[in-house]
Backbone as CSV, one residue per row, in Angstrom:
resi,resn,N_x,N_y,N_z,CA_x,CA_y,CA_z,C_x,C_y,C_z
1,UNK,111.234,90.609,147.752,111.082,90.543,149.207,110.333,91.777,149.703
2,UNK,109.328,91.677,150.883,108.952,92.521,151.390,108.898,92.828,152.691
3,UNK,109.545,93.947,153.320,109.588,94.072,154.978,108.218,93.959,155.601
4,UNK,108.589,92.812,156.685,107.420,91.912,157.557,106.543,93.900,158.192
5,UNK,107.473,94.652,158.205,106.536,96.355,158.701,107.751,97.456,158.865
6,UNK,107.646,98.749,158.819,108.194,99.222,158.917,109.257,99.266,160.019
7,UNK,111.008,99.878,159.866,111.767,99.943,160.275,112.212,100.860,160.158
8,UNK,112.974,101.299,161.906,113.193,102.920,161.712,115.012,102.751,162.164
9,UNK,115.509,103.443,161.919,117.346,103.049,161.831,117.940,104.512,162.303
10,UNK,118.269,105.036,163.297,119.694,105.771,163.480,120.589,105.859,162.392
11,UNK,121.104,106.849,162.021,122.614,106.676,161.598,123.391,108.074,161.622
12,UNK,123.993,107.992,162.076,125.320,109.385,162.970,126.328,109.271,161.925
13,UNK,126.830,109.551,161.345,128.318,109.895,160.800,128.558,110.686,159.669
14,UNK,130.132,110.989,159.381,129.970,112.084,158.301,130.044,111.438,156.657
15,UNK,129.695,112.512,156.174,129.289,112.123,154.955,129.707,113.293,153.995
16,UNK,130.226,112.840,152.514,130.668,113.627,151.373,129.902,113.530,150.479
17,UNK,130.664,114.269,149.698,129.959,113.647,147.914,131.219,113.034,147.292
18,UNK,130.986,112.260,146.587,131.946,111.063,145.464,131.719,111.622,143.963
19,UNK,133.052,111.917,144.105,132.903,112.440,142.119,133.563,111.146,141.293
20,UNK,133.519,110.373,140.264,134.745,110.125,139.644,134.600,111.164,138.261
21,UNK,135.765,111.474,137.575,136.142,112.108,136.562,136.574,110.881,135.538
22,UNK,135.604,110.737,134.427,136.120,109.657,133.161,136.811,110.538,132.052
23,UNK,137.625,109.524,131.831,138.364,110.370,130.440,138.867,108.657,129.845
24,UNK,139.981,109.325,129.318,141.211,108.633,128.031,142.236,108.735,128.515
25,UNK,143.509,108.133,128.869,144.636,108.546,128.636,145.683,107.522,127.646
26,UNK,146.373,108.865,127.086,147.138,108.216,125.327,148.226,108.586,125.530
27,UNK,148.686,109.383,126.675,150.338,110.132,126.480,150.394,110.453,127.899
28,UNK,151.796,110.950,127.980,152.071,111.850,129.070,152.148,113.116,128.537
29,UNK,152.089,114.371,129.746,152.161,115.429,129.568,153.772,116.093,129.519
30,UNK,153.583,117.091,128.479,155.419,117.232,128.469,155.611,118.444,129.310
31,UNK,154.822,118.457,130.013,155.195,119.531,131.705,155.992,118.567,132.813
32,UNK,155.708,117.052,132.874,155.786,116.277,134.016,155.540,114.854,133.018
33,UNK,156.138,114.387,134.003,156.331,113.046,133.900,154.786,112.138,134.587
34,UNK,153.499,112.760,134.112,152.092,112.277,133.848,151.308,111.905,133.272
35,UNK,150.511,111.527,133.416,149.140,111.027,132.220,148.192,112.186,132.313
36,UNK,148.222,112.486,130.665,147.248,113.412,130.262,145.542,113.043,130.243
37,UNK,144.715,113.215,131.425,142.955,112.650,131.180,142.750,113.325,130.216
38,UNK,142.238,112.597,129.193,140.964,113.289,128.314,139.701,113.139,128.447
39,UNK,138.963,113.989,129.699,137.781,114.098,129.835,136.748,113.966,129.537
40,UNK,135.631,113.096,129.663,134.864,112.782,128.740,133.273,112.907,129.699
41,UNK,133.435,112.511,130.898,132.298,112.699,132.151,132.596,112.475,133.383
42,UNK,131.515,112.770,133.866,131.272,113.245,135.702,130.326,112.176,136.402
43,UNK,130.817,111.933,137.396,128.945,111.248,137.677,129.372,111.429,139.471
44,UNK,128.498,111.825,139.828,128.313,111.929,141.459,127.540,110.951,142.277
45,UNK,127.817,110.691,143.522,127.270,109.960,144.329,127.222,110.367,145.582
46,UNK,125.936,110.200,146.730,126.481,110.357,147.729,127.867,109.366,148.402
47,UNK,128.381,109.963,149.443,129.513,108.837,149.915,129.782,108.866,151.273
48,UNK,130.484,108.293,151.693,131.097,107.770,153.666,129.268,106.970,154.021
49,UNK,129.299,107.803,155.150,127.970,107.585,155.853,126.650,107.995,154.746
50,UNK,126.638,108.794,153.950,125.510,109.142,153.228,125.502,107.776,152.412
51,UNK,126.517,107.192,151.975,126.009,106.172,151.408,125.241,104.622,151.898
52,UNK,125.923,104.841,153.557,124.888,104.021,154.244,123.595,104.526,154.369
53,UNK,123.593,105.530,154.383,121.998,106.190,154.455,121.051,105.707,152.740
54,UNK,121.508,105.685,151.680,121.382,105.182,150.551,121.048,103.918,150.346
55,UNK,121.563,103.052,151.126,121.543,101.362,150.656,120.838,101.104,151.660
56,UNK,120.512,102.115,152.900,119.469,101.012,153.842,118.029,102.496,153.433
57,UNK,118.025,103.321,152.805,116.944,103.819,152.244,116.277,103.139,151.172
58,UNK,117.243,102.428,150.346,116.727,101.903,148.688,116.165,100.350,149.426
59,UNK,116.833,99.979,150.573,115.968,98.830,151.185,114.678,98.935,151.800
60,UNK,114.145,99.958,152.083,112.587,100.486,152.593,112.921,100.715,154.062
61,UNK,114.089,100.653,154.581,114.390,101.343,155.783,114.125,102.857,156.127
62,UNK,113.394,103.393,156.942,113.309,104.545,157.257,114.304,105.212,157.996
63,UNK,115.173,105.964,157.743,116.304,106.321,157.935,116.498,107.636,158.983
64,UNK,116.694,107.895,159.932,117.005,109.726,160.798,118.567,109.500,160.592
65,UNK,118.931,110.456,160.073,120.059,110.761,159.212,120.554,112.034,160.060
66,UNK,121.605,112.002,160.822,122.091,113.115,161.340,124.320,112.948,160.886
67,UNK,124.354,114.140,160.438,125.342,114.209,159.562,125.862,115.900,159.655
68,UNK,127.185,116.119,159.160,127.550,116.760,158.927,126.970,117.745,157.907
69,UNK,127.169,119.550,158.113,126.784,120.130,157.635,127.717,120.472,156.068
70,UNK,128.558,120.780,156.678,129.745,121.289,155.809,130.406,120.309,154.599
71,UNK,130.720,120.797,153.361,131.002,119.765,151.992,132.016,119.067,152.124
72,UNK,132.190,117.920,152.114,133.487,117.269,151.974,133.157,116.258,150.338
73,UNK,134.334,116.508,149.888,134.333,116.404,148.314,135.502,115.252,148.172
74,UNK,135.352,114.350,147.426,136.393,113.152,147.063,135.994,113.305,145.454
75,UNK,137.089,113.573,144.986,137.220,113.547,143.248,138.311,112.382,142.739
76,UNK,137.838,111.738,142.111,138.883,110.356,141.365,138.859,110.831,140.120
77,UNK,139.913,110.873,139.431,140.018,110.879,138.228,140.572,109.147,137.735
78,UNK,139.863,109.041,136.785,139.640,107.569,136.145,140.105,107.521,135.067
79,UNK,140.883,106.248,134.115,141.414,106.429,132.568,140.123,104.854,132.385
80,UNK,139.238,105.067,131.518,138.011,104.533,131.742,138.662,103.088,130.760
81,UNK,139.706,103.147,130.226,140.180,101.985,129.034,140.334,100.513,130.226
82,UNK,141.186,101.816,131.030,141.385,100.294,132.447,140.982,100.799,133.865
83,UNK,140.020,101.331,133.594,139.528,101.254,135.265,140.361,101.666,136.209
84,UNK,141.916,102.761,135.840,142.695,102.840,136.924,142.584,104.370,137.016
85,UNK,142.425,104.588,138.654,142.238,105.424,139.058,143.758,106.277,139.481
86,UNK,144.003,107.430,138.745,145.240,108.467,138.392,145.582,109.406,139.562
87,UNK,144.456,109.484,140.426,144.702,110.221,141.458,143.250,110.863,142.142
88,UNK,143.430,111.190,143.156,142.502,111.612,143.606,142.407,112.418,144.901
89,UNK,141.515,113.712,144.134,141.340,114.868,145.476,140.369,115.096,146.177
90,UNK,140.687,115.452,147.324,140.155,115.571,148.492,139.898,117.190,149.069
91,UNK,138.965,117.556,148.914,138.318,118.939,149.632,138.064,118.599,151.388
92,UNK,138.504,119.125,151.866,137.632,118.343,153.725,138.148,119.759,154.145
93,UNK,136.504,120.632,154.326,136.769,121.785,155.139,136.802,121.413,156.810
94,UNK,137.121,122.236,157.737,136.918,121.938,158.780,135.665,121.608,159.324
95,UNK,135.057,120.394,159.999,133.836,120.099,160.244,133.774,120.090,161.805
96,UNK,132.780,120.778,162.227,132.453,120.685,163.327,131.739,119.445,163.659
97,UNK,131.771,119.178,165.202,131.620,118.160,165.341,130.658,117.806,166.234
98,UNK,129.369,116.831,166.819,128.244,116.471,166.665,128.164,117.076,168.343
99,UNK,127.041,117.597,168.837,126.731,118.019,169.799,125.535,117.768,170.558
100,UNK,125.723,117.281,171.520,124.872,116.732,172.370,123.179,116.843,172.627
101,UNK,123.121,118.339,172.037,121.505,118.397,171.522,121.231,118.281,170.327
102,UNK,121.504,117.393,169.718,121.630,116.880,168.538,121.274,115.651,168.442
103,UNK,122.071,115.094,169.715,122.109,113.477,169.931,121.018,113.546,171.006
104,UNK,120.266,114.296,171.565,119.231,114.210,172.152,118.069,114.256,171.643
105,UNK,118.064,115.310,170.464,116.969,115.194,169.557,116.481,114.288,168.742
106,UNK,117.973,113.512,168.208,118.068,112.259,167.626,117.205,110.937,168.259
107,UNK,117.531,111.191,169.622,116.895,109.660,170.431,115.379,110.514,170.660
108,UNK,115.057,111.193,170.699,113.540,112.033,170.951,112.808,111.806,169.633
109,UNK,113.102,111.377,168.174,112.852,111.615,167.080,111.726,109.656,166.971
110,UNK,112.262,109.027,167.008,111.790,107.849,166.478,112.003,106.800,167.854
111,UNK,111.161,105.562,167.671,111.903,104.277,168.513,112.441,103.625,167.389
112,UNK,113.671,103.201,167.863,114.913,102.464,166.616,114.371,101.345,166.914
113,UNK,115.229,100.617,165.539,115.322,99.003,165.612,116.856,98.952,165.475
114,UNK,117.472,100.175,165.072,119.075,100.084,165.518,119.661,101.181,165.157
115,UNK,121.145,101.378,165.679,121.504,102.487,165.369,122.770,102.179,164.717
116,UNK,123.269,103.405,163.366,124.422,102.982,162.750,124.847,103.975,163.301
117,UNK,126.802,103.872,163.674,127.332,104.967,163.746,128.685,104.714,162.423
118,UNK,128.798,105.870,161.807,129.971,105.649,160.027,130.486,106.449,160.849
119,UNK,132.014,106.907,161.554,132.820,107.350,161.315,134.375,107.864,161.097
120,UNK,133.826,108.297,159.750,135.092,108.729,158.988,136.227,109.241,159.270
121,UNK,136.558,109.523,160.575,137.016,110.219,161.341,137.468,111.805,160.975
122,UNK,136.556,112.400,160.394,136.284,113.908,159.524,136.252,114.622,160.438
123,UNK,135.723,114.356,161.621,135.615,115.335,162.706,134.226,115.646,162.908
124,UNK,133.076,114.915,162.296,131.600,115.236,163.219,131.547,113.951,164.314
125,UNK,132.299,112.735,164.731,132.102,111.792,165.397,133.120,111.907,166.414
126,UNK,132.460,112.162,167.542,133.392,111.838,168.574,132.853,110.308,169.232
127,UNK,133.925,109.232,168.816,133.316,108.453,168.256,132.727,107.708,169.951
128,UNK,133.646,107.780,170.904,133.978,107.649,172.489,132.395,108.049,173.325
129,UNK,132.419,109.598,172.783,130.892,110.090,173.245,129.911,110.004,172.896
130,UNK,129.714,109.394,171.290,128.746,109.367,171.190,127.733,107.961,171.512
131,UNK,128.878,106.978,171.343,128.626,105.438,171.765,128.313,105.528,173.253
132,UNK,128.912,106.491,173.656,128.856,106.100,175.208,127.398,106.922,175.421
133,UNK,127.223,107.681,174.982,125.290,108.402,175.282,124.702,107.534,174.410
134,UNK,124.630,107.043,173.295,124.188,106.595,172.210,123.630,105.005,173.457
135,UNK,124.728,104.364,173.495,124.457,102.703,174.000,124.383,102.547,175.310
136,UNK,124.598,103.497,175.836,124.247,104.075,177.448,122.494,104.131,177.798
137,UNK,122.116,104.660,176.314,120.440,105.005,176.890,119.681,104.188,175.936
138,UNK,120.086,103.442,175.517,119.494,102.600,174.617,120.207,101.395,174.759
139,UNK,119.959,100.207,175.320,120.804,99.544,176.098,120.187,98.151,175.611
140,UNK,119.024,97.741,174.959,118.311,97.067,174.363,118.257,97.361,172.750
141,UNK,118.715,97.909,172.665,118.933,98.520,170.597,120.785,98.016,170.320
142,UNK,120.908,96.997,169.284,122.084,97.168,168.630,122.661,98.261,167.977
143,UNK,123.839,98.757,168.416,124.324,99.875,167.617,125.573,99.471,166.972
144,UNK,125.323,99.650,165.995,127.113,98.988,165.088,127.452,100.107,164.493
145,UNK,128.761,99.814,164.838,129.648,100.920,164.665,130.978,100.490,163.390
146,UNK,131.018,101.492,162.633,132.373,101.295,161.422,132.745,102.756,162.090
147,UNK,133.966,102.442,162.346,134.614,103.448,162.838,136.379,103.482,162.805
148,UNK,137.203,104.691,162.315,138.352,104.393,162.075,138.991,105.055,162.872
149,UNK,138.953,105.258,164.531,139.776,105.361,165.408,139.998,104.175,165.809
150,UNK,141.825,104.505,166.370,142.501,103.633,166.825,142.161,103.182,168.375
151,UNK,141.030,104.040,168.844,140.940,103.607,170.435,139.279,103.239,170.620
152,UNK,138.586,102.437,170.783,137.117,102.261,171.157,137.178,101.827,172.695
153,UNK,136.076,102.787,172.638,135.474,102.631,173.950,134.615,101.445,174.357
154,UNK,135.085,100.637,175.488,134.515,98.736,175.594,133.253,99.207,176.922
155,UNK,132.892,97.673,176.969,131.980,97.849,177.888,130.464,98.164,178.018
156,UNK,130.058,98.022,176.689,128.937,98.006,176.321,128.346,97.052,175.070
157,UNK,127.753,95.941,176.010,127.283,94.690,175.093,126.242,94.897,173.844
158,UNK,125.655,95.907,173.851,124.729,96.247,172.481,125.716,96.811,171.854
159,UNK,126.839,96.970,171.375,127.582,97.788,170.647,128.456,96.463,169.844
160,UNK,128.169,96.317,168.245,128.786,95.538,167.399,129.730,96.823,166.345
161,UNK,130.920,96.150,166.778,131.889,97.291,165.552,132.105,96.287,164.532
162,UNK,132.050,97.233,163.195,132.958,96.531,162.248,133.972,97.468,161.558
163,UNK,135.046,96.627,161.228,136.025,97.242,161.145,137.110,96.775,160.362
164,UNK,137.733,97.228,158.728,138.532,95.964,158.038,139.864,95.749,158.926
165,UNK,140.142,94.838,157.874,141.805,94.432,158.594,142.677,95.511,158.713
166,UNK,142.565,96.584,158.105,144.002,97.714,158.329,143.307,98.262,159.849
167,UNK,142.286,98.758,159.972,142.286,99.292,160.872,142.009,98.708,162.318
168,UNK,141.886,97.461,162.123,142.107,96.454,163.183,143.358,96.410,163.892
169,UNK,144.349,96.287,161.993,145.947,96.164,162.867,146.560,97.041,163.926
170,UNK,145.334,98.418,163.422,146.130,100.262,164.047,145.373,100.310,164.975
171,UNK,144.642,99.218,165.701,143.955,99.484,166.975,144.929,99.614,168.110
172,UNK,144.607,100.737,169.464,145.674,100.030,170.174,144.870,99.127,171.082
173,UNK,146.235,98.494,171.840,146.038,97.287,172.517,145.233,96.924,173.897
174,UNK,144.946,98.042,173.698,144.086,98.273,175.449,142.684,98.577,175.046
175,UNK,142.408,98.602,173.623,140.758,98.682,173.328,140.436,97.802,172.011
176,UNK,141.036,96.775,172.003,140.139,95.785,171.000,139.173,95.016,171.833
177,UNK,137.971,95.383,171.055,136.725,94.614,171.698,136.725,93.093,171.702
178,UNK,135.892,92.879,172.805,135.825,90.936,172.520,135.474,90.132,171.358
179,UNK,135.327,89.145,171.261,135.293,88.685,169.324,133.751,89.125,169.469
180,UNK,132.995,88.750,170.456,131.549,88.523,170.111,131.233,90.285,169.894
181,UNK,131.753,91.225,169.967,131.468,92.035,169.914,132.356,93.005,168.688
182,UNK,133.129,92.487,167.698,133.602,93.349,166.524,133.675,92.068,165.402
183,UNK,133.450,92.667,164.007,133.374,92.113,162.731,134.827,92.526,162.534
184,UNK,135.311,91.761,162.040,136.243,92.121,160.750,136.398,91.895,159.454
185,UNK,136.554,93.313,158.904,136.212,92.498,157.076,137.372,92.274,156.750
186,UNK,137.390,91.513,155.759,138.809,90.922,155.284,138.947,91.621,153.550
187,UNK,138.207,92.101,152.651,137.828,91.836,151.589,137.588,90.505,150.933
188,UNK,138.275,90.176,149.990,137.970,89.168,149.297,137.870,87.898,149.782
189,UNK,138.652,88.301,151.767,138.568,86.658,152.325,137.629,86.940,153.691
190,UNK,136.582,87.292,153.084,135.378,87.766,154.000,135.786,88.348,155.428
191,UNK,134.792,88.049,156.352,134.972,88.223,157.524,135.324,87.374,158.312
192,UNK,135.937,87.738,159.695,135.641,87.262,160.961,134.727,87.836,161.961
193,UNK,133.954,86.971,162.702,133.413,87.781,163.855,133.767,86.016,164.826
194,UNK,134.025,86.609,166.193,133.667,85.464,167.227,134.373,84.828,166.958
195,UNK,135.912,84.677,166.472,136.422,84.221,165.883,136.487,83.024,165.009
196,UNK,135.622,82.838,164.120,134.885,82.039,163.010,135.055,83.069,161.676
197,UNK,135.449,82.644,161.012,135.963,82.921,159.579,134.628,82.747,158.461
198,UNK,134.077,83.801,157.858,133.050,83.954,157.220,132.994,83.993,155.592
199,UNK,133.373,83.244,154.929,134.518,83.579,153.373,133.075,84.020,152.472
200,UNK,133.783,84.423,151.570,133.074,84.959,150.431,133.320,83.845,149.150
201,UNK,132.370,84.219,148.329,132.804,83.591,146.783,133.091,84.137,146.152
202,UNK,134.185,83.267,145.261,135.454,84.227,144.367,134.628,84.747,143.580
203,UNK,135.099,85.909,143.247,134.641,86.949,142.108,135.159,87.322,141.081
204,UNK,134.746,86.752,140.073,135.831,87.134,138.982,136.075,88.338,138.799
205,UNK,135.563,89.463,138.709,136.072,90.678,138.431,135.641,91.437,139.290
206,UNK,136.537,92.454,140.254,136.386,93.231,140.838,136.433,94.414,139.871
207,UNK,135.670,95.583,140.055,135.379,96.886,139.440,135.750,97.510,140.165
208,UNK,135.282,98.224,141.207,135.416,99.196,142.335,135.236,98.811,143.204
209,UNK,136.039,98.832,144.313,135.827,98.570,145.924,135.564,100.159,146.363
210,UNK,134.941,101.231,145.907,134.854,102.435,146.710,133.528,102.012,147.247
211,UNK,133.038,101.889,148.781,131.864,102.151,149.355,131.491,100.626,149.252
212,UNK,132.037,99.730,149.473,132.141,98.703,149.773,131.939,98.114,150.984
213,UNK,132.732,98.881,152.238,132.499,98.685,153.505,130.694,99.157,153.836
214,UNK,130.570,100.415,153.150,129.220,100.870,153.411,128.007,99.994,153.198
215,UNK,128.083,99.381,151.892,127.300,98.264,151.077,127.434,97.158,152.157
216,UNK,128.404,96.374,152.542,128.223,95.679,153.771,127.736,95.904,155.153
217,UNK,128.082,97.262,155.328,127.367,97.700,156.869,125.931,97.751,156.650
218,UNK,125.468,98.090,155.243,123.829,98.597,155.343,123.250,97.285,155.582
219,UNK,123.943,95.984,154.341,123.547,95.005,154.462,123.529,93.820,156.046
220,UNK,124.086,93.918,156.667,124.013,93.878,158.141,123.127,94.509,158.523
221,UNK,123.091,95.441,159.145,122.155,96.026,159.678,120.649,95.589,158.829
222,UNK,120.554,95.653,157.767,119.136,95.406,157.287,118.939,93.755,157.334
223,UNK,119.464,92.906,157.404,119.320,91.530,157.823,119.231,91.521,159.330
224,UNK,119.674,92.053,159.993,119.737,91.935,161.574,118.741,92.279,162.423
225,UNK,118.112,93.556,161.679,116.526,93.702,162.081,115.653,93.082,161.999
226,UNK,115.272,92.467,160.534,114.622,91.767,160.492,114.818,90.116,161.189
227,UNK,115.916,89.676,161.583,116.241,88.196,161.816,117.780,88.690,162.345
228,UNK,117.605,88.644,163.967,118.745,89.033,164.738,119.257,87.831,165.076
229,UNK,120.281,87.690,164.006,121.403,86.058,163.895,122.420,86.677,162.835
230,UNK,123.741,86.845,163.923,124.510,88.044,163.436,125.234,86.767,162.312
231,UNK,125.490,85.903,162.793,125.818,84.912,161.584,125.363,84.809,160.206
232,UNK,124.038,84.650,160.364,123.326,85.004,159.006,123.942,86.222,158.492
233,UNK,123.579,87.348,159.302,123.466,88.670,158.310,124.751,88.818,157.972
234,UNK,125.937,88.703,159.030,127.507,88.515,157.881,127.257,87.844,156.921
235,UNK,126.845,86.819,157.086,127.271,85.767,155.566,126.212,86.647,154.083
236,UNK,125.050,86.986,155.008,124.516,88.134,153.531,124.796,89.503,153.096
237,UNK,125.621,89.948,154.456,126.783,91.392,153.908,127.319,91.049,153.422
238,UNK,128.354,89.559,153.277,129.326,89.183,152.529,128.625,89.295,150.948
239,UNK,127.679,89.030,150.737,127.342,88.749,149.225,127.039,90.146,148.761
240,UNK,126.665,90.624,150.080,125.947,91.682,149.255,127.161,92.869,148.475
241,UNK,128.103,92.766,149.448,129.889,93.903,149.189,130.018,93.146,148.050
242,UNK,129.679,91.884,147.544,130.675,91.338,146.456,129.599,91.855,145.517
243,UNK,128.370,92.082,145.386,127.916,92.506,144.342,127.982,94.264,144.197
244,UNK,128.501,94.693,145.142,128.698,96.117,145.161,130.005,96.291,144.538
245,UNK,131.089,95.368,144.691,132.562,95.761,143.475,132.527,95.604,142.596
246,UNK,131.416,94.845,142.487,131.281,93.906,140.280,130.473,95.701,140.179
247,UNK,130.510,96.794,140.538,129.880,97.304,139.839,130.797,99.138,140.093
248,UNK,130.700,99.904,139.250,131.814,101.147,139.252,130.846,102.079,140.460
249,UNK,131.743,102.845,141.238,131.343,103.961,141.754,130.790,102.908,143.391
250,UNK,129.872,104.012,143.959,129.289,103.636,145.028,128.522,102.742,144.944
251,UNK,127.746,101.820,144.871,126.562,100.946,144.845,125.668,101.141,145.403
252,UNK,124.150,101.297,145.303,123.260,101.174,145.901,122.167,100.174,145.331
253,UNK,122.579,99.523,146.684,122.063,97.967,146.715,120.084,98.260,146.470
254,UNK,119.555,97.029,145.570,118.308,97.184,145.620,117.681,95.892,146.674
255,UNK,116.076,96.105,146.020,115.353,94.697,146.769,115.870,93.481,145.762
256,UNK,115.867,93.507,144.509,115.967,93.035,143.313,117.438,92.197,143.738
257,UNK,118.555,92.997,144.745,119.944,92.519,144.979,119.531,91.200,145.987
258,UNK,118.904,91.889,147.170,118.038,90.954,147.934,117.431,89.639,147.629
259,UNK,116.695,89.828,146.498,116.096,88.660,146.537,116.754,87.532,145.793
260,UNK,118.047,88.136,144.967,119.002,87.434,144.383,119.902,86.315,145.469
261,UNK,119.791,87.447,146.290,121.053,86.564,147.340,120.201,85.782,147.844
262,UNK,118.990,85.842,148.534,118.238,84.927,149.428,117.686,83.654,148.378
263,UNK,117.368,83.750,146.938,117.105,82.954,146.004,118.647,82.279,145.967
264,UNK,119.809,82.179,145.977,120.948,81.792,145.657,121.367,80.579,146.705
C-alpha cells in the first residue's frame, strides 16, 4: 500500500523505554520463596506514547512528537520456557508536565490531519487542558484521545477517546462521553463504539499484549486519515492489535501488516 500524499499527525503524551529481561528459571532461590532468572538477554523498545509515535512513523506518517523529557523505565523480567512474566520494575522520576508554550508551538509547527493525545497519566498530560486548547483551536481536526483519567472533559465533537474496559469501569459518572464519541476496547472481544459491538477473530495464541492498546490507536488513526469511516478503521485496529499479541514485546506494525489486513 501506498499513502494517496503525505500526512502530518500530532501526538502529546508521555513516553518510556520497555526493557524485557530473558532468562531460565529451574529453581527457587533459598533466600525466599522465588524464582531464580537465569539471564540470558535484553532487548529494548520504545513504549506508552513513543510507541504510538513508532507504528504511525513505520506507516509513512509524519509524526511532531511532543513528549516528556525525563526517563521513565518499565523492566519485565521474563522465564522465556513460558512466556511468564516474574515481575516487573518501574523507574518513573518525577515528570513535569506539558506547558502551554509548548502546545502553542506544537499547533504553529505543521497543519494536522489529526491529533493523538497517549496519556499515561505520568504527569506530562494534563489531560482536561490540553484537549480543551488542543480541540478548542482546531475544531475541524479529529483528536483521539487514550487516556487513563477517571474524569474527561465533554463537549467537544472532534474529540474521539479510546479507552479499554477497566478504565471505562473507573470513569466517573458525570464524564462518560456519548457513544458516538468514545471507543472501547474489549481485548479479545473487540470493541464498542456507538454502541455497536466490533469483534475480533479468535487468535490462537496470544504472546504479549504489552503495547497493544498503542498498536490499535496508531492503527485508527492511520485508517481514519486516509478514509474518515470510524467503522472501518475500528474494524482494521481490531486486526491490526491482534497481530501485535501474536508477537513478544512492543510491535511495530509495518506496510507489509497493512496490506495483509486489507488483502484478507
Amino acid at each position: 500500500m501506498q499513502l494517496a500524499r503525505q500526512y502530518n499527525v500530532l501526538l502529546i503524551g508521555d513516553s518510556c523505554t520497555d526493557e524485557w529481561l530473558y532468562g531460565t528459571c529451574n529453581r527457587l532461590s533459598p533466600e525466599a520463596p522465588v524464582p531464580v532468572l537465569k539471564y540470558r538477554e535484553k532487548q529494548t523498545a520504545p513504549g506508552m506514547a513513543a510507541n504510538v509515535h513508532e507504528n504511525l512513523q513505520s506507516l509513512g506518517i509524519n509524526v511532531n512528537f511532543v513528549t516528556n523529557k525525563e526517563k521513565i523505565v518499565k523492566t519485565r523480567y521474563i522465564d522465556e520456557k513460558t512466556n511468564q512474566q516474574i515481575v516487573r520494575v518501574d523507574v518513573e522520576p518525577e515528570v513535569k508536565t506539558i506547558h502551554q508554550a509548548q502546545l502553542q508551538m506544537a499547533l504553529m509547527h505543521a497543519q494536522y490531519d489529526a491529533v493523538v493525545i497517549s496519556d499515561y497519566n505520568k504527569g506530562f498530560v494534563n489531560v482536561a487542558e490540553v484537549i480543551s486548547y488542543i480541540a478548542g483551536r482546531l475544531p475541524d481536526i479529529k483528536v483521539f484521545v487514550d487516556t487513563k483519567a477517571t474524569k474527561l472533559p465533554l463537549g467537544f465533537d472532534n474529540v474521539i477517546y479510546k479507552i479499554n474496559q477497566k478504565e471505562f469501569e473507573s470513569l466517573d459518572s458525570n464524564s462518560i462521553p456519548p457513544a458516538q464519541n468514545m471507543i472501547v476496547t474489549m481485548g479479545a472481544n473487540g470493541a464498542i463504539w456507538n454502541k455497536t459491538q466490533y469483534p475480533v477473530k479468535e487468535i490462537e495464541r496470544v504472546f504479549d499484549v504489552s503495547g497493544a492498546g498503542d498498536t490499535f490507536l496508531a492503527a485508527l488513526v492511520f485508517y481514519y486519515i486516509q478514509l474518515p469511516s470510524i467503522e472501518e478503521a475500528i474494524a482494521f485496529a481490531n486486526r491490526a492489535a491482534a497481530i501485535a499479541v501474536q508477537n513478544p514485546g512492543t510491535y511495530t506494525m509495518k506496510m507489509d501488516d497493512v496490506d495483509s489486513i486489507l488483502d484478507s
